[in-house]
mmJSON file of the N, C-alpha and C atoms, coordinates in Angstrom:
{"data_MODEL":{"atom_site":{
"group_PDB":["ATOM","ATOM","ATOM","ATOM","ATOM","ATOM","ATOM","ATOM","ATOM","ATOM","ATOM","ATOM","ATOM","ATOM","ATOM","ATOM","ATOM","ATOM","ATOM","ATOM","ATOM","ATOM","ATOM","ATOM","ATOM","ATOM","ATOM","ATOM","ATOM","ATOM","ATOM","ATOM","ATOM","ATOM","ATOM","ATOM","ATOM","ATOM","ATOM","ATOM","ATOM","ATOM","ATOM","ATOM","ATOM","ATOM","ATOM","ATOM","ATOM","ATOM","ATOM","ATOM","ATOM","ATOM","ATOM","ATOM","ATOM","ATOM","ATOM","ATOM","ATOM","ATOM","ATOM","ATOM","ATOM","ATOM","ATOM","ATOM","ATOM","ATOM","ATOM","ATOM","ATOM","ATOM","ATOM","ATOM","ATOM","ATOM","ATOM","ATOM","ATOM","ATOM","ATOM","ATOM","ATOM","ATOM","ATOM","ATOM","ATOM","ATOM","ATOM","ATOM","ATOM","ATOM","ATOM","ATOM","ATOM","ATOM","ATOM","ATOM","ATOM","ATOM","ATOM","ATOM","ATOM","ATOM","ATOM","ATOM","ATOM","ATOM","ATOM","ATOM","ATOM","ATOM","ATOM","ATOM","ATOM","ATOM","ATOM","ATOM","ATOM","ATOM","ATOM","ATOM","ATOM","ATOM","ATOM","ATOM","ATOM","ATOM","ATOM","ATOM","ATOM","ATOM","ATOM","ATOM","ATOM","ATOM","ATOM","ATOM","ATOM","ATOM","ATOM","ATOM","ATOM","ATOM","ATOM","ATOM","ATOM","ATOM","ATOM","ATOM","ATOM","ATOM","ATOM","ATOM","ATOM","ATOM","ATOM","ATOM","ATOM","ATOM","ATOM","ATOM","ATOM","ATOM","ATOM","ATOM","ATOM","ATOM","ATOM","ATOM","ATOM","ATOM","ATOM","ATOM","ATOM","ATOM","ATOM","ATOM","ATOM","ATOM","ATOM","ATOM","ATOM","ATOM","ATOM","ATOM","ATOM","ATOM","ATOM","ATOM","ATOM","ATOM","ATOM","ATOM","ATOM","ATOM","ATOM","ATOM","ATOM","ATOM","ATOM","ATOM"],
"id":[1,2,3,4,5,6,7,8,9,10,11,12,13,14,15,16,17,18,19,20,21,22,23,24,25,26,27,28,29,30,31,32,33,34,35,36,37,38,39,40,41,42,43,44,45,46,47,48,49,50,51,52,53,54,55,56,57,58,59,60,61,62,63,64,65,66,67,68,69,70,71,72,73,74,75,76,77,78,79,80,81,82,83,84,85,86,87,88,89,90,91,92,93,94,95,96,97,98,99,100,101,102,103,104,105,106,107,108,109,110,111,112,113,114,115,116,117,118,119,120,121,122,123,124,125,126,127,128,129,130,131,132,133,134,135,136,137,138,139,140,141,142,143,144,145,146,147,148,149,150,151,152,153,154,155,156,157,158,159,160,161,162,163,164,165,166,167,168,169,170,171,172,173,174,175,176,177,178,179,180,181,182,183,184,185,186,187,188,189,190,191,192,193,194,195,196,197,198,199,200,201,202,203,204],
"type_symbol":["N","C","C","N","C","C","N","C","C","N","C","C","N","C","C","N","C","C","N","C","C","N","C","C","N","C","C","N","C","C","N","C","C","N","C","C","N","C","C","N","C","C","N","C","C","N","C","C","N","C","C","N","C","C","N","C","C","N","C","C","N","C","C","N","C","C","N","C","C","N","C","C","N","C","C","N","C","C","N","C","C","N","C","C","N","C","C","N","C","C","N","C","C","N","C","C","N","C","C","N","C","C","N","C","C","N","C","C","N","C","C","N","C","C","N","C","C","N","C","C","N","C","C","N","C","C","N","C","C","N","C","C","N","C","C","N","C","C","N","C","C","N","C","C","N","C","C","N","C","C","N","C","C","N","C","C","N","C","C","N","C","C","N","C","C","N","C","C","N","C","C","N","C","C","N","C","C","N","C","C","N","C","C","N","C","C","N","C","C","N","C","C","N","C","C","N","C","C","N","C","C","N","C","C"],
"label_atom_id":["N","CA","C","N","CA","C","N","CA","C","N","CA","C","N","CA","C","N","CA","C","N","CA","C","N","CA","C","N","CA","C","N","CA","C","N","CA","C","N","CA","C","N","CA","C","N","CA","C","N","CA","C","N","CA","C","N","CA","C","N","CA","C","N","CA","C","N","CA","C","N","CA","C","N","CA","C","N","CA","C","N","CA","C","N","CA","C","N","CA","C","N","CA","C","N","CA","C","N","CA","C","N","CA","C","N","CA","C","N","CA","C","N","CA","C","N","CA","C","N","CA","C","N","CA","C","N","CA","C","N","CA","C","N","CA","C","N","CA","C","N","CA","C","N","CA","C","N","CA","C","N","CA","C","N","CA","C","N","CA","C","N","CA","C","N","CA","C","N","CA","C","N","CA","C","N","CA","C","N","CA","C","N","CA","C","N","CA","C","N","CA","C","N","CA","C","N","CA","C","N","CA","C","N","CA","C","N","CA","C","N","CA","C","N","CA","C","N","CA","C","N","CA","C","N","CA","C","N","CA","C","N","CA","C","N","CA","C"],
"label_alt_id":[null,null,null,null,null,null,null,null,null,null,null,null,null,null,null,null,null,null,null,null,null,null,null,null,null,null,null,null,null,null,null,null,null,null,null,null,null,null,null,null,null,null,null,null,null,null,null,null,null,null,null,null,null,null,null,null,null,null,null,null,null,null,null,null,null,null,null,null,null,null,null,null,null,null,null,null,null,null,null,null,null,null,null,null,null,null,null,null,null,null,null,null,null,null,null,null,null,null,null,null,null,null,null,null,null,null,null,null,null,null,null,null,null,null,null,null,null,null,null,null,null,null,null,null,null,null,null,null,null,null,null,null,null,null,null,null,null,null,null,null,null,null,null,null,null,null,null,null,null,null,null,null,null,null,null,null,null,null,null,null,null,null,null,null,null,null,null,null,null,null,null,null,null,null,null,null,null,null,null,null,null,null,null,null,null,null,null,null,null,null,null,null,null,null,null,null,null,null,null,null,null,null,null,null],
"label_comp_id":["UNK","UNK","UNK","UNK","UNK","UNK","UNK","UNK","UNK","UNK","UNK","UNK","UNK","UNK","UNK","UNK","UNK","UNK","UNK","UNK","UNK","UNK","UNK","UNK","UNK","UNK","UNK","UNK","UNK","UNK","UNK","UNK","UNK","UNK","UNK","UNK","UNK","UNK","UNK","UNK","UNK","UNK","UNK","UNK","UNK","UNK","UNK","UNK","UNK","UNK","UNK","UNK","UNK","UNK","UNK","UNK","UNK","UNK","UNK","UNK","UNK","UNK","UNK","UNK","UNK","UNK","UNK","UNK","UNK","UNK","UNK","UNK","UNK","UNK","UNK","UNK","UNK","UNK","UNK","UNK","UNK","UNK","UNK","UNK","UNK","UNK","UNK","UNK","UNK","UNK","UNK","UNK","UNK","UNK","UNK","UNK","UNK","UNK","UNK","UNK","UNK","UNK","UNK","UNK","UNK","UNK","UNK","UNK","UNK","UNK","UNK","UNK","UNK","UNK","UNK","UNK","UNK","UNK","UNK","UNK","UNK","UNK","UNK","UNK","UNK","UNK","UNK","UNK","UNK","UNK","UNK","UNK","UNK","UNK","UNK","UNK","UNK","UNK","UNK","UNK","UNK","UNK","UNK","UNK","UNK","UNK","UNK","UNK","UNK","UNK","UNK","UNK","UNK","UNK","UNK","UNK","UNK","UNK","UNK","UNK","UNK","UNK","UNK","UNK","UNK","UNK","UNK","UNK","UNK","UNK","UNK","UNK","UNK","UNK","UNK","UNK","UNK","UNK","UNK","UNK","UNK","UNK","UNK","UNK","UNK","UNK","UNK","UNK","UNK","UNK","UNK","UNK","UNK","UNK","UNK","UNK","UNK","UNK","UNK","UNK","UNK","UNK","UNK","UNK"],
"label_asym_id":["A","A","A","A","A","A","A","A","A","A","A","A","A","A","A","A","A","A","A","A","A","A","A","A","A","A","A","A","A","A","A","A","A","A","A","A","A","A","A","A","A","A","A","A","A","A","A","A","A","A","A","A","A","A","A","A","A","A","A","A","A","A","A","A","A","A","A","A","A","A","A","A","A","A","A","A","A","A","A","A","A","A","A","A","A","A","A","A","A","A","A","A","A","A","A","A","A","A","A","A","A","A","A","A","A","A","A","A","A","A","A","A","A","A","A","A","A","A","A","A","A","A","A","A","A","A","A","A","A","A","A","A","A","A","A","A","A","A","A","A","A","A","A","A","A","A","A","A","A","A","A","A","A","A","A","A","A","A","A","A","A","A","A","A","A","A","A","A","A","A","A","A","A","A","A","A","A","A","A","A","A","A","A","A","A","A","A","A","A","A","A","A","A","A","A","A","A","A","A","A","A","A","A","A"],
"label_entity_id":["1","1","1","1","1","1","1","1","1","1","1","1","1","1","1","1","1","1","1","1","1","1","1","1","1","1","1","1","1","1","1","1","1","1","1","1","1","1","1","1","1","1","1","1","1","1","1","1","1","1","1","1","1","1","1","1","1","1","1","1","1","1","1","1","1","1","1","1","1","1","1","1","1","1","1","1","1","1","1","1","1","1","1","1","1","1","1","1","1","1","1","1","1","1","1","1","1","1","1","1","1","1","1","1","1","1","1","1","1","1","1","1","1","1","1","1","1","1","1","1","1","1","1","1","1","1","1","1","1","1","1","1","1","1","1","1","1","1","1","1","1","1","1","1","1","1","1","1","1","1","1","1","1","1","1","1","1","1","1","1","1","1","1","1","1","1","1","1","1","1","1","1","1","1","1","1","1","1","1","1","1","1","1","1","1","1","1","1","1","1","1","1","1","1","1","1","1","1","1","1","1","1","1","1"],
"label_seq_id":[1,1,1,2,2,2,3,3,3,4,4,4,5,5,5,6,6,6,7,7,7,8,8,8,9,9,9,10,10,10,11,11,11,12,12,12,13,13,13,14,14,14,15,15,15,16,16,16,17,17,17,18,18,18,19,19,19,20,20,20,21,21,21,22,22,22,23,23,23,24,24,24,25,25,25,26,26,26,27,27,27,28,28,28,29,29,29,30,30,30,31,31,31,32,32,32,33,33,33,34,34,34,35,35,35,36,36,36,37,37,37,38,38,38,39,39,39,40,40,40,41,41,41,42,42,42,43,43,43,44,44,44,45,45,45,46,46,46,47,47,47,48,48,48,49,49,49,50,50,50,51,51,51,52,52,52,53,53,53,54,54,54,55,55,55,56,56,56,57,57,57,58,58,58,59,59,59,60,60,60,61,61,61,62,62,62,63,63,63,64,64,64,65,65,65,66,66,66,67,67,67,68,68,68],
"pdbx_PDB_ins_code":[null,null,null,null,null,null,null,null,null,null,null,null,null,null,null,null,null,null,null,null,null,null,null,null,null,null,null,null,null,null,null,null,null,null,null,null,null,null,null,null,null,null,null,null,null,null,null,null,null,null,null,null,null,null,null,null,null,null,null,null,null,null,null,null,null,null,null,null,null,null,null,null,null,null,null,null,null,null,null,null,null,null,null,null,null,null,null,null,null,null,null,null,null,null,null,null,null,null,null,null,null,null,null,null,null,null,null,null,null,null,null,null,null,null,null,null,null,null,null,null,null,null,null,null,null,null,null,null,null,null,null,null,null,null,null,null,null,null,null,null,null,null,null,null,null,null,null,null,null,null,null,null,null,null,null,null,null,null,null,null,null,null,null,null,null,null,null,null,null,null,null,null,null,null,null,null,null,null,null,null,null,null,null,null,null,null,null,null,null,null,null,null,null,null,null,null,null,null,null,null,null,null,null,null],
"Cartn_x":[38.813,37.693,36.917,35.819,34.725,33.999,32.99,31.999,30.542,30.228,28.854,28.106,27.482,26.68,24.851,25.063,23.436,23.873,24.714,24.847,24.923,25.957,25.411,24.78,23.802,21.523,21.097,21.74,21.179,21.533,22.546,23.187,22.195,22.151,21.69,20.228,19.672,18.143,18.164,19.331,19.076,19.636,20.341,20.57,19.232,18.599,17.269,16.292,15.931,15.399,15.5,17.114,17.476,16.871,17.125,16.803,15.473,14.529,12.905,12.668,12.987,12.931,13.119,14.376,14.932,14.125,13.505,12.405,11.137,10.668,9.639,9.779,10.861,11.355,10.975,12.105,12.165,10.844,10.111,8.557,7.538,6.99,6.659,7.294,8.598,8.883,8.478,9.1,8.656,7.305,6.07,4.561,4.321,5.097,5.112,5.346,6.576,7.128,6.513,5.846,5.208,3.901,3.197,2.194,1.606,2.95,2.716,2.1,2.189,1.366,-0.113,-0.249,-2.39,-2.402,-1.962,-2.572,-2.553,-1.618,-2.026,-3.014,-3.156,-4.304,-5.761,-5.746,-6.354,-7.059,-6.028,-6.383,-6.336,-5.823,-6.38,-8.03,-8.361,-9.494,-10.627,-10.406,-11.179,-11.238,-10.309,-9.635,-11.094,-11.059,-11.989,-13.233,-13.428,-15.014,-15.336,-14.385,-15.129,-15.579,-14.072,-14.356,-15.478,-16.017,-16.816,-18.31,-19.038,-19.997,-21.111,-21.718,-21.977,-22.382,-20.702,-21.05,-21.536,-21.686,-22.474,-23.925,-25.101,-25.974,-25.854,-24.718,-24.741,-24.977,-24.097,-23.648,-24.649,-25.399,-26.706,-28.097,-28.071,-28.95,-28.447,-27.098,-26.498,-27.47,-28.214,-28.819,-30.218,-31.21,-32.258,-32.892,-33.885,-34.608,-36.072,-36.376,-37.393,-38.767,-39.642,-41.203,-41.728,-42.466,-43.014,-43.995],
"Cartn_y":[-28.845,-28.471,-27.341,-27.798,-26.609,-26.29,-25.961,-25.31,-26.625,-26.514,-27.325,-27.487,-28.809,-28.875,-27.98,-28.308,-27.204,-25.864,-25.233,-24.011,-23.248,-24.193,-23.702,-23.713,-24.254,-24.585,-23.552,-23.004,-21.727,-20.297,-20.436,-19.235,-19.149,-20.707,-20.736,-19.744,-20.523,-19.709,-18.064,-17.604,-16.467,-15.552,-16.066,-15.448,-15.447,-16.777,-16.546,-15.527,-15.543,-14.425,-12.918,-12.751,-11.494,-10.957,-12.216,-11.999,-11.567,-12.305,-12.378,-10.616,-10.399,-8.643,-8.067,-7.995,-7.046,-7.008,-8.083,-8.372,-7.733,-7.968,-6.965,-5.95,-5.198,-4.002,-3.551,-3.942,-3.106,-3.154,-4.588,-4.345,-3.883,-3.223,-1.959,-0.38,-0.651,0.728,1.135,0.257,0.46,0.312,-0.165,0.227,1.509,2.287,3.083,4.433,4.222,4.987,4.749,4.207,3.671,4.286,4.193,4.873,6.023,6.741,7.844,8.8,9.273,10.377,9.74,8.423,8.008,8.283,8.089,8.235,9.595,10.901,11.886,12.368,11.911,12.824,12.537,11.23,10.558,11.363,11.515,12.788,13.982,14.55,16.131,15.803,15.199,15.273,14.42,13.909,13.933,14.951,15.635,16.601,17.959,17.912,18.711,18.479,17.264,16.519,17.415,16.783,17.231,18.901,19.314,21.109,21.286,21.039,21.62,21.84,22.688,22.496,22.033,22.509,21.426,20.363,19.469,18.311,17.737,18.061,17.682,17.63,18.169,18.127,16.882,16.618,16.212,14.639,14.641,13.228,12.215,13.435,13.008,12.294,13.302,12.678,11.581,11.016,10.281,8.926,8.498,7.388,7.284,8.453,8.679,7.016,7.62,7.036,6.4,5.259,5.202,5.243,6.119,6.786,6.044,4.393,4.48,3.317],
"Cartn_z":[11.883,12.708,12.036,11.327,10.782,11.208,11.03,11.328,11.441,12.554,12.737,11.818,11.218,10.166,10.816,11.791,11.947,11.952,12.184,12.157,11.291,10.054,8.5,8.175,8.445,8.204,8.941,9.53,10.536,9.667,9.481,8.627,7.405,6.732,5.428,5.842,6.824,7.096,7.224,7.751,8.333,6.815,5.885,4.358,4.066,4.015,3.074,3.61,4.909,5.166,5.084,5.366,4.809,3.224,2.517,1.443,0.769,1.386,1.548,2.164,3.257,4.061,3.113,2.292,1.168,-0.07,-0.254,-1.431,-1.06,-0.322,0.187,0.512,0.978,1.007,-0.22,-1.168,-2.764,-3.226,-2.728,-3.419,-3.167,-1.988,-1.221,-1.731,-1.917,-2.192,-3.818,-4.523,-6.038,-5.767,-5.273,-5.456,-5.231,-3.71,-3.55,-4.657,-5.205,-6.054,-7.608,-7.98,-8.873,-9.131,-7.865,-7.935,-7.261,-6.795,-6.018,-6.507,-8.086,-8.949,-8.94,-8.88,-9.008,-7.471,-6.559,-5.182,-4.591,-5.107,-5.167,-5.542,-6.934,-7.878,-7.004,-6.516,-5.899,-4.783,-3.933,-2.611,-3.241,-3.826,-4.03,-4.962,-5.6,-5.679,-4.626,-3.841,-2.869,-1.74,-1.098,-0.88,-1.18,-2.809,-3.487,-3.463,-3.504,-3.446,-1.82,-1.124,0.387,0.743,-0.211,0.716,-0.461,-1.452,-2.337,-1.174,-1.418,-0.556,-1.425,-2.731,-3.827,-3.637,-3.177,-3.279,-2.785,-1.093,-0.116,-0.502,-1.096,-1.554,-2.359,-3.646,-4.214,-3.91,-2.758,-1.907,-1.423,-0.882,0.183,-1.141,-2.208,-3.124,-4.257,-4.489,-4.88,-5.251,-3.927,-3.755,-2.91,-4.327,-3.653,-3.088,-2.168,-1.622,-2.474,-2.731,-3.656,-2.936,-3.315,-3.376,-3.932,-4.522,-4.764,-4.37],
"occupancy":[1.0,1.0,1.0,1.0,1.0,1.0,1.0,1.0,1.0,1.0,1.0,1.0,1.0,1.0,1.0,1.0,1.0,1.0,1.0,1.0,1.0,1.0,1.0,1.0,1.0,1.0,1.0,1.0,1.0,1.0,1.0,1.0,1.0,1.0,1.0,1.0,1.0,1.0,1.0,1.0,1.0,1.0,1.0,1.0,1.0,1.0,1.0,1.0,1.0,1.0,1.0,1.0,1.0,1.0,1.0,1.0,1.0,1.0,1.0,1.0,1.0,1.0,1.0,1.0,1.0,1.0,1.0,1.0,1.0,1.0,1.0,1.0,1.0,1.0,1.0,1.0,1.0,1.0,1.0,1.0,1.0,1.0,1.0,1.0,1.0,1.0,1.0,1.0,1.0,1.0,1.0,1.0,1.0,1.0,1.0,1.0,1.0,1.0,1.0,1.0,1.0,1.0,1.0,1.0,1.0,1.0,1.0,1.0,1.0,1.0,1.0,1.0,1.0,1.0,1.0,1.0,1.0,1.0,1.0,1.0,1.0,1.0,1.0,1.0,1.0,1.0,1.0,1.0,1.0,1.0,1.0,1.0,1.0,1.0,1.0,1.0,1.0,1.0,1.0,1.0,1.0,1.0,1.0,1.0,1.0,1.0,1.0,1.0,1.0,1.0,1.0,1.0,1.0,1.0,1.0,1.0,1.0,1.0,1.0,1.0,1.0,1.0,1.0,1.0,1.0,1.0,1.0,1.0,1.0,1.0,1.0,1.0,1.0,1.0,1.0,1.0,1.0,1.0,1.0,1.0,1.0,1.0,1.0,1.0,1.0,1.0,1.0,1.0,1.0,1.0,1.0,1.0,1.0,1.0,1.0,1.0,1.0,1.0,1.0,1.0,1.0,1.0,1.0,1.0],
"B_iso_or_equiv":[0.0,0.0,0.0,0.0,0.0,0.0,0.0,0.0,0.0,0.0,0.0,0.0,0.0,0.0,0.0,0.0,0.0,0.0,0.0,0.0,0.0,0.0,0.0,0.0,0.0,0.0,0.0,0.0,0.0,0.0,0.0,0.0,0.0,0.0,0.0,0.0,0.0,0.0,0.0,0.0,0.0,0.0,0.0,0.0,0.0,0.0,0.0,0.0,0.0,0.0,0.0,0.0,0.0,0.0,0.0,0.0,0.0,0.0,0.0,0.0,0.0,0.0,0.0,0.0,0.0,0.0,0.0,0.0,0.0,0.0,0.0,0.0,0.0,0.0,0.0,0.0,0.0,0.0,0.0,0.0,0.0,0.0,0.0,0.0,0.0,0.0,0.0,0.0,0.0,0.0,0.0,0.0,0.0,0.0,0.0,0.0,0.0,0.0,0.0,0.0,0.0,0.0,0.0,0.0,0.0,0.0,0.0,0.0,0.0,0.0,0.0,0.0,0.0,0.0,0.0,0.0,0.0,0.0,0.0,0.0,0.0,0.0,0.0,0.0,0.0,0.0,0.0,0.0,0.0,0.0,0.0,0.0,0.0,0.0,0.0,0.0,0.0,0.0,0.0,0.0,0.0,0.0,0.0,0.0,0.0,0.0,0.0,0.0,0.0,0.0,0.0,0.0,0.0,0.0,0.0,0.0,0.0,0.0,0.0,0.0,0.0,0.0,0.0,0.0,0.0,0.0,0.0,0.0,0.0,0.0,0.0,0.0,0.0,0.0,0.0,0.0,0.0,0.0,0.0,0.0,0.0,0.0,0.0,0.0,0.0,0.0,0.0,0.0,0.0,0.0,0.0,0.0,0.0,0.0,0.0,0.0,0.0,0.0,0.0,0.0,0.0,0.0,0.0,0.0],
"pdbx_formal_charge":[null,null,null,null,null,null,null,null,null,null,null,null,null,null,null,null,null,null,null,null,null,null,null,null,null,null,null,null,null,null,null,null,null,null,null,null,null,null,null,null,null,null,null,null,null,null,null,null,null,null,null,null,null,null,null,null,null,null,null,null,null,null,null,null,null,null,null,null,null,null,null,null,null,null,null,null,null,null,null,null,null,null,null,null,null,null,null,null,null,null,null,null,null,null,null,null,null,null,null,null,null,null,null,null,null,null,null,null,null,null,null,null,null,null,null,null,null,null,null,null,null,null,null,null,null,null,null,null,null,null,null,null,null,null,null,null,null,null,null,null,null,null,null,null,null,null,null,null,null,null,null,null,null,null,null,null,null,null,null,null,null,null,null,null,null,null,null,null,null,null,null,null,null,null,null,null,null,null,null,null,null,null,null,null,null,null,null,null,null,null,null,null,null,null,null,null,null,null,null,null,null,null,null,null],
"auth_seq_id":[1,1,1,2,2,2,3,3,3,4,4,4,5,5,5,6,6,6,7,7,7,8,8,8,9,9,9,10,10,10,11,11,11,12,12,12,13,13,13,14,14,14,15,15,15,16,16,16,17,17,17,18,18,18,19,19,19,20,20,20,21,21,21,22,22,22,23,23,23,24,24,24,25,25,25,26,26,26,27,27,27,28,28,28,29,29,29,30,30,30,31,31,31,32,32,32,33,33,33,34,34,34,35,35,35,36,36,36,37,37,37,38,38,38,39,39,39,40,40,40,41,41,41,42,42,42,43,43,43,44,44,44,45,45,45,46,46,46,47,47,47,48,48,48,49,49,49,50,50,50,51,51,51,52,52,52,53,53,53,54,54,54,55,55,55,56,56,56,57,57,57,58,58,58,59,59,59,60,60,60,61,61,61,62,62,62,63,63,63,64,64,64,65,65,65,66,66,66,67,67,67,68,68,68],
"auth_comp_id":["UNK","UNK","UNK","UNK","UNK","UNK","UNK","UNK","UNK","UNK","UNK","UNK","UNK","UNK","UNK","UNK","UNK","UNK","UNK","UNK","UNK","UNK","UNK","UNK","UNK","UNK","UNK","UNK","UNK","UNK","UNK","UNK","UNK","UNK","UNK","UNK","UNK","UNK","UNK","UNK","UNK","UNK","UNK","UNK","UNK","UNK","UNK","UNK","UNK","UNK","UNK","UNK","UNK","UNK","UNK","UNK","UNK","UNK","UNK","UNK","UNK","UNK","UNK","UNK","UNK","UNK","UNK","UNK","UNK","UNK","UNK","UNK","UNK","UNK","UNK","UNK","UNK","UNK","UNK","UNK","UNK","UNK","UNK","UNK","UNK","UNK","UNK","UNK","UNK","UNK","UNK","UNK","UNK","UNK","UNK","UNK","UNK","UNK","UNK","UNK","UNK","UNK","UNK","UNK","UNK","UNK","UNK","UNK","UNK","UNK","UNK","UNK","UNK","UNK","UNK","UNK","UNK","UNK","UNK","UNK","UNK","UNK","UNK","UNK","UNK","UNK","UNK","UNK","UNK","UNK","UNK","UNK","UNK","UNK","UNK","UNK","UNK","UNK","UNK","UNK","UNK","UNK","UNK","UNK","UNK","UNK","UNK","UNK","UNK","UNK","UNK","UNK","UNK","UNK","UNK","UNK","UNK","UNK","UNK","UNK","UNK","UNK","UNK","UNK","UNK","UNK","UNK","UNK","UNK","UNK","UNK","UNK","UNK","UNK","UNK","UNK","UNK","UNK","UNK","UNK","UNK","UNK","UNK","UNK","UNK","UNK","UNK","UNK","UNK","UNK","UNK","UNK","UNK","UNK","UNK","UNK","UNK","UNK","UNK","UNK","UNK","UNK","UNK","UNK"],
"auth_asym_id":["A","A","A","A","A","A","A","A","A","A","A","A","A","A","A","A","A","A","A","A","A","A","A","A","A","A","A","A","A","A","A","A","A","A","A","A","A","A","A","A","A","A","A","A","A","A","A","A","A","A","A","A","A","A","A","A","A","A","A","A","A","A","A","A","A","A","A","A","A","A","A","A","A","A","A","A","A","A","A","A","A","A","A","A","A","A","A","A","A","A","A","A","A","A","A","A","A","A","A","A","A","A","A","A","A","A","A","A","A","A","A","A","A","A","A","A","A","A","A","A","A","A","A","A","A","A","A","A","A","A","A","A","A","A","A","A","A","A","A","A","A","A","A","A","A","A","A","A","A","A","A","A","A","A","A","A","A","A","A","A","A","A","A","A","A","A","A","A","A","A","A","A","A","A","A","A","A","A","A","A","A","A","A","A","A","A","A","A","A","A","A","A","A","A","A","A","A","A","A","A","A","A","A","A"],
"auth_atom_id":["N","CA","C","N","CA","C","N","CA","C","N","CA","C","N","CA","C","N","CA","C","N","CA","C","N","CA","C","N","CA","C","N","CA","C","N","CA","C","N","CA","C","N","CA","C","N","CA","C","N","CA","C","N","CA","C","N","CA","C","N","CA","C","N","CA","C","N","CA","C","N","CA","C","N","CA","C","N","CA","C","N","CA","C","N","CA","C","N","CA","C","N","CA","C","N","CA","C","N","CA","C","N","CA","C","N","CA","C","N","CA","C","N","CA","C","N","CA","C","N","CA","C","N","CA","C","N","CA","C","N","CA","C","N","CA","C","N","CA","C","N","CA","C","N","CA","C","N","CA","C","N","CA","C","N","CA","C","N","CA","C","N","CA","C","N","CA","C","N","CA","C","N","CA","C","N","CA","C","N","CA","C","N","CA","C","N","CA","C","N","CA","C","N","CA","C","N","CA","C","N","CA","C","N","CA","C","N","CA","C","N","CA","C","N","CA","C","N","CA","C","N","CA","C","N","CA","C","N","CA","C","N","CA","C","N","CA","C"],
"pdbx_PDB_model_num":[1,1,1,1,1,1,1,1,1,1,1,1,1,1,1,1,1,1,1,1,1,1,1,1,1,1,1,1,1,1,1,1,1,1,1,1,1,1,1,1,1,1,1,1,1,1,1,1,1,1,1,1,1,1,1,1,1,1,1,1,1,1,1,1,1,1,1,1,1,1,1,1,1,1,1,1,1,1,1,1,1,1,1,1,1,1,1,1,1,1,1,1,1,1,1,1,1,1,1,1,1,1,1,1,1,1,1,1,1,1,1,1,1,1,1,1,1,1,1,1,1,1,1,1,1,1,1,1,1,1,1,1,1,1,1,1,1,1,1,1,1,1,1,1,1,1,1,1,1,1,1,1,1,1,1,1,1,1,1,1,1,1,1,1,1,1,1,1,1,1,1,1,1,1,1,1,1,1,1,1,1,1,1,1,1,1,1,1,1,1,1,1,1,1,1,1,1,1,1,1,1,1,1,1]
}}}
């Protein structure tokens, strides 16, 4: 007396999915960890763009308006 042939098709499903979660896990985290130094540099210089007061001038004329 074994085990139900659907139930091992059930198990089988519920491995593969585990498996699939854990794959996307690790592959989220390594993007994460991968590119955590560009997405810093990233925000501290926007970070800078904003408090600059500079730039605000700068921002607004970026995409003059055409005169002619």
């Amino acid at each position: 007396m074994g085990p139900k042939p659907g139930s091992d098709m059930k198990m089988n499903a519920i491995r593969s999915g585990i498996v699939v979660l854990g794959a996307l896990a690790f592959g989220y985290l390594s993007i994460q960890i991968g590119f955590k130094p560009y997405l810093e540099k990233a925000q501290n210089q926007n970070a800078l763009y904003e408090s600059d007061p500079s730039s605000q001038e700068e921002s607004s004329s970026a995409f003059p308006e055409r005169t002619s």
